[in-house]
N, C-alpha and C positions, 0 to 999 in steps of 0.2 A: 666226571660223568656228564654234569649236565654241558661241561665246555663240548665233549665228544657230540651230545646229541644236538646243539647250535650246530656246529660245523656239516651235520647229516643234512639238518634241515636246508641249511645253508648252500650245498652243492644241489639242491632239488630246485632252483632258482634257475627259473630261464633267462640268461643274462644279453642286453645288447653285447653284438661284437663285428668284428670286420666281416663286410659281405665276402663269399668263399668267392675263388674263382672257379673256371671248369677243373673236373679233378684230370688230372694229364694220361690219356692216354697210351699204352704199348707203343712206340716209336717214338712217342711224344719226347722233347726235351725235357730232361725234369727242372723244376723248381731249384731255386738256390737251396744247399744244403751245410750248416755251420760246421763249424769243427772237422771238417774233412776235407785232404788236400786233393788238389783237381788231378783225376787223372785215375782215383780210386775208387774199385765198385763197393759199391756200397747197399746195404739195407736201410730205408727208413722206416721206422714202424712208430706211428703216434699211439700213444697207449689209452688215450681217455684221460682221465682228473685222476691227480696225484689219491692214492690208495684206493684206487680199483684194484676190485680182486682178480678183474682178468686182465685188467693191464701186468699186472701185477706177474702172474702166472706165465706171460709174455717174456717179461723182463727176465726172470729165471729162466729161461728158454733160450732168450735171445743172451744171457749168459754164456750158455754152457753151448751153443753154436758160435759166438764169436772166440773161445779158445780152439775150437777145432778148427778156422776159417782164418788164421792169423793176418792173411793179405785181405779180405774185408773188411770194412769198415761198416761199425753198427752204430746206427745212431736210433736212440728211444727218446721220442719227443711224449714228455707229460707237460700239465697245467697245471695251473694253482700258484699258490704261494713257494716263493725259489726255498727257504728255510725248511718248511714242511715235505717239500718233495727228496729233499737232501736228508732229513730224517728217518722220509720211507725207504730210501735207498741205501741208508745204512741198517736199518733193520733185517733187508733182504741181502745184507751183507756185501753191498758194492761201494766203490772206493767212492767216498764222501767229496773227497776234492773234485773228484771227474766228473761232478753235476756243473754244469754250468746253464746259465742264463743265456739267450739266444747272440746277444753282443758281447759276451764276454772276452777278454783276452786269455789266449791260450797260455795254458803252463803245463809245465812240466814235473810240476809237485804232486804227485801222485803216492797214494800212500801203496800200493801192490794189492789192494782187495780185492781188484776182478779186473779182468782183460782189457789191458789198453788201450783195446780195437774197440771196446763197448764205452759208445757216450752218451750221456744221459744231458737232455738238452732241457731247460723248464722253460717253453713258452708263456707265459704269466698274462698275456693279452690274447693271445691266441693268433697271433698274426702268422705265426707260421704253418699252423691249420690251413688258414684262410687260404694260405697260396698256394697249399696243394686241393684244393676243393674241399676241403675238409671242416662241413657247417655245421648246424646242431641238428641231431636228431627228431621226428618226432614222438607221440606218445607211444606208439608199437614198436618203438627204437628201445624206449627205456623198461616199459610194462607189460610186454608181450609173456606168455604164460611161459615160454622155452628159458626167458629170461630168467625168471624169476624163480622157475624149477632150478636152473642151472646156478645161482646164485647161490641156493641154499646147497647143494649139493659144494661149490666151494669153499662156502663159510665152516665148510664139515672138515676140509681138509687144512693141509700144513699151511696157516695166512697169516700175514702178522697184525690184520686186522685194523692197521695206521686209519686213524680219523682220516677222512677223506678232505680234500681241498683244491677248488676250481668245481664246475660244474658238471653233472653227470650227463647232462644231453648233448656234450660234445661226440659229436663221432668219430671213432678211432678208422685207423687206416695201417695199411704197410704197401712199401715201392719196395721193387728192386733197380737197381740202377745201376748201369754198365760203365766202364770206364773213361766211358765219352761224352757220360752224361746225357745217358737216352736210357726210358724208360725199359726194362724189359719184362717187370710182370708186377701187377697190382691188386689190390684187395682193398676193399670199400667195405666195413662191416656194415651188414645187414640189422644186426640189434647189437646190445650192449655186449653181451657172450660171446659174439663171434670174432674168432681170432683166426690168423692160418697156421698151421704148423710153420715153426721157426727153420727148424731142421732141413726143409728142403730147400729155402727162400735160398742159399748160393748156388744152387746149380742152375740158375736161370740168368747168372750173369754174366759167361763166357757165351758171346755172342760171334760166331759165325760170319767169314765175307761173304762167303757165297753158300747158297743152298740151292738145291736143286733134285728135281723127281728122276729117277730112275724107271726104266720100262716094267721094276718089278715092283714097282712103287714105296719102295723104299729110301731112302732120303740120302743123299751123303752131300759133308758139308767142310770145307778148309777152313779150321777158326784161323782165327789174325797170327801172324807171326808164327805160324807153325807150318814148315816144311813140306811141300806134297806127301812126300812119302812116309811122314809123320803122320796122314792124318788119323784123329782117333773116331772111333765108333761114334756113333749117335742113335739114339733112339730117339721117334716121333712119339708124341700122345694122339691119341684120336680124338677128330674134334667134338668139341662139345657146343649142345647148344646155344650156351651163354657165352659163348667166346669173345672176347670183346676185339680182338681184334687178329683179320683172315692171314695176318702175316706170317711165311714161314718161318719164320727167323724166329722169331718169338716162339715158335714150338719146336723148337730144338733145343735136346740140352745132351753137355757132353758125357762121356761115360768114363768114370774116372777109373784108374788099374785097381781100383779098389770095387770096383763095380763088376759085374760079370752082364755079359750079353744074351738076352735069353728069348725067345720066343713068344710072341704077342701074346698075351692075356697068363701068361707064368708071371710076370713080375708081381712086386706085391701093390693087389688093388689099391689098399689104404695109401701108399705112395701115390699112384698113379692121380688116384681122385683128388689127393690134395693140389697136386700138381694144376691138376682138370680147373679147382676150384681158386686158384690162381692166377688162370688166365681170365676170371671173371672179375667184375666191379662188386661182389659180392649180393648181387642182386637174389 
């Protein structure tokens, strides 16, 4: 009990750490990324300090999207102590071995607890924050009242509740990133609670050679390696406000045979806006 409530006290510490860089904009080249070989799109999504509960809730997301996304590569960066975060992650049931520390050497010992494609990296210093712009929060980051509604409302649901370790005022983040190692859509939380949906972060990473307007103002676009006469459907989002950035390319995504083609404003909103709220810095 009272080791549980040191370690609380403990993560509410605002700790010296690496100055962040700029966070890498949509076209931007991304940052180095461990454990994943070049050439593979990838998600990166920082989750906060080891036993957040919405890193947390993340990570179970970002599960059960890396089995249905096999040729992605998920990587979950948390903080804290590497032992502790490998204890959170076997509580939420992922394979223990597959945590590694940011230099670690890669293995192959894997026990089968959760997809291959899902790595769990523990930056312990936070340097790897740093490099995708990724600094500490302030006090409306950690204490804003949405926060703190939304906290309790998780603590209510299925958590494992893991003593927390590393600091809370890290800010979380998630990239998408293309096979070329270009950004294709990012999300900078806004306060502690705010995540993006996991679910839709692959369809933003088949990134298009060429895009271009039609006189009906509808988009058609030749992804890489695929045949003219192959090419598949696209749908545009409309722009939003907070777009961080006017590229078209970035606002294409493909429609896979599992998908159907539908007429602007049928799709379902809730997709659309997370989509929306993807192409923003989380502002």
């Amino acid at each position: 009990m009272m080791g549980s409530l040191r370690s609380r006290l403990a993560s509410l510490r605002r700790p010296d750490g690496p100055a962040p860089a700029e966070v890498p904009a949509i076209g931007d080249a991304a940052p180095e990324c461990p454990h994943v070989a070049p050439g593979t799109p990838r998600v990166v999504a920082f989750l906060g300090h080891t036993g957040d509960v919405f890193g947390e809730r993340l990570l179970g997301s970002l599960r059960e999207t890396a089995r249905e996304n096999r040729d992605v590569a998920f990587v979950a960066v948390t903080h804290g102590d590497p032992a502790a975060a490998t204890a959170w992650c076997g509580a939420l049931g992922l394979d223990r071995s597959g945590v590694r520390t940011v230099d670690a050497v890669e293995s192959d010992d894997r026990d089968g607890a959760g997809p291959e494609n899902l790595h769990v990296v523990v930056d312990e210093g936070r340097e790897l924050y740093a490099a995708w712009g990724l600094g500490l929060g302030g006090v409306g980051y950690l204490f804003r009242p949405a926060v703190l509604r939304a906290r309790r409302r998780a603590r209510r649901g299925e958590t494992t509740a893991h003593p927390p370790s590393g600091t809370r005022w890290q800010r979380a983040g998630v990239f998408g990133v293309d096979p070329d190692g270009t950004v294709r859509t990012r999300h900078v939380a806004a306060h502690a609670a705010d995540r993006p949906d996991a679910r839709v972060l692959p369809s933003f990473l088949e990134r298009p050679t060429e895009v271009r307007e039609t006189t009906t103002g509808s988009v058609q676009a030749t992804p890489r390696h695929v045949a003219a006469d192959a090419t598949p459907a696209v749908t545009r989002v409309a722009p939003d406000p907070r777009v961080v950035d006017d590229d078209a390319t970035a606002a294409v995504r493909r429609v896979t045979g599992t998908e159907s083609t539908v007429e602007p404003g049928v799709e379902s909103e809730d997709g659309e806006r997370e989509r929306q709220r993807l192409r923003t810095d989380g502002g």
